[in-house]
C-alpha distance (Angstrom), angle and dihedral (degrees) to the residues before:
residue distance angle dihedral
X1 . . .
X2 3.39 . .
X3 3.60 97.6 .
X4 3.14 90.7 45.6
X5 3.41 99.6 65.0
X6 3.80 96.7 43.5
X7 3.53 95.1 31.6
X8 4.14 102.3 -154.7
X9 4.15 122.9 32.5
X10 3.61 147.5 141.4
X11 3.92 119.8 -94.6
X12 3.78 87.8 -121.9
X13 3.92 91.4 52.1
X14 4.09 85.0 54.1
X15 3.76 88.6 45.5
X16 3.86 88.2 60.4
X17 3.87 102.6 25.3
X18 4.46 81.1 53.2
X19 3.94 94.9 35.3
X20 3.45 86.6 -134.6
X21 3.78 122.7 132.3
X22 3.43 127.0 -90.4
X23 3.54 110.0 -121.4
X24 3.62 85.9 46.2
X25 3.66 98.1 57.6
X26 4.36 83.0 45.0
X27 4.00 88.6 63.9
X28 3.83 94.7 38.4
X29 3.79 85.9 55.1
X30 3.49 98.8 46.1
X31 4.01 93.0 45.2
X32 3.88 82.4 53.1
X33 3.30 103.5 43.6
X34 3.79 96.0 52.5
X35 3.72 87.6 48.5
X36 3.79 90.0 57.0
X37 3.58 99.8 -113.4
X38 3.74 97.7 119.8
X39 3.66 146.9 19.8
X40 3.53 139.7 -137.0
X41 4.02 132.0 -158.7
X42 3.89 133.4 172.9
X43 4.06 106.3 -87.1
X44 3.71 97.7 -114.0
X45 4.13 89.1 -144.8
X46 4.03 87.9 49.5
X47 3.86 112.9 26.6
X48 4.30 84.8 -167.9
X49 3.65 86.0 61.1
X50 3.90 129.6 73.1
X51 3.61 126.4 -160.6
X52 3.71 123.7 -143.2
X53 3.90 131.1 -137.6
X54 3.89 139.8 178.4
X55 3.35 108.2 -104.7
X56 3.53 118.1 -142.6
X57 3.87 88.9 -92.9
X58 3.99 84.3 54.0
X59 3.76 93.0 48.7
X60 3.71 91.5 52.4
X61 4.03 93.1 40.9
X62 3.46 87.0 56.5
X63 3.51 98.4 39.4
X64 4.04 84.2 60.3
X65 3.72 89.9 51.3
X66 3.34 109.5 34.7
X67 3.89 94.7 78.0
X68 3.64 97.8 60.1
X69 3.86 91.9 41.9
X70 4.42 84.8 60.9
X71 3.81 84.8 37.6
X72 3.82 87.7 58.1
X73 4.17 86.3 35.0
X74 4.03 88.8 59.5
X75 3.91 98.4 40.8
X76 4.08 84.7 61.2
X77 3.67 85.4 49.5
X78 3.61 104.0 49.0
X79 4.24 91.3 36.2
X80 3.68 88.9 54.9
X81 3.79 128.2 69.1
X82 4.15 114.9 -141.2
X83 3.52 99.5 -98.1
X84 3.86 85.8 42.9
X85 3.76 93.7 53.3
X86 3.92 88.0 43.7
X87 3.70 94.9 57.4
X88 4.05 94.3 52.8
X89 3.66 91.6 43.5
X90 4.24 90.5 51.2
X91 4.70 82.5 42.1
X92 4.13 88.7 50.9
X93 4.26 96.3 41.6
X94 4.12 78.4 40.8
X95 4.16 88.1 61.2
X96 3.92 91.2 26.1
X97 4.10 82.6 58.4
X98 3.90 92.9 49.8
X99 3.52 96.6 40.5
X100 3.69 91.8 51.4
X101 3.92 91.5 49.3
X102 4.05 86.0 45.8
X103 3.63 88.7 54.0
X104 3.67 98.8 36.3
X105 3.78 85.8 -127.7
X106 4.67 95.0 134.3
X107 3.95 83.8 170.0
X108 3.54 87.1 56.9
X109 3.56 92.5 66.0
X110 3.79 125.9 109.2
X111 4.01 111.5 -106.9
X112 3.44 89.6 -113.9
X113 4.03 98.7 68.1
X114 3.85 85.1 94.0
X115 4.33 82.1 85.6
X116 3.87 114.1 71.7
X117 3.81 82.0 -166.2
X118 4.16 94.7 75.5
């Protein structure tokens, strides 16, 4: 989903965008690339670098899957009062925060890290 919202990017930006750990994000790129699902190319800014894609096979993967993951986006909404929904959005950006710092990933962290309160 990722890629699908910013269509191109570097495995390392997905590392930090996801918060997810390198070497990780290496062998779910590889296993996804040789099933077809994305594509890579030589960043034309930074040769060393390679951006990834969703291949058409990707789009329409996602395309299947992406419903149910809103489906399962709006239940949360609708189950949850306001203040309800507020509280686990402040507890995930809480983790997000520390996994971020664990990582040393700072652009991984959610917007609202600026406030020492959450």
């Amino acid at each position: 989903m990722v890629l699908g919202i910013f269509k191109e990017t570097t495995a390392a930006d997905l590392s930090r965008l996801m918060v997810i750990d390198r070497a990780q994000i290496s062998r779910s790129v590889s296993d996804l690339l040789q099933q077809g699902l994305l594509e890579q190319q030589p960043d034309p800014a930074n040769r060393r670098k390679r951006l990834l894609r969703l291949s058409p096979e990707g789009q329409a993967a996602l395309a299947t899957f992406e419903p149910g993951l809103l489906d399962r986006q709006r239940v949360f909404t609708e189950l949850l009062d306001e203040s309800e929904l507020d509280g686990l959005t402040r507890a995930v950006d809480k983790i997000t925060r520390y996994l971020a710092d664990t990582l040393e990933a700072p652009d991984a962290a959610p917007a609202t890290a600026a406030r020492p309160d959450l």
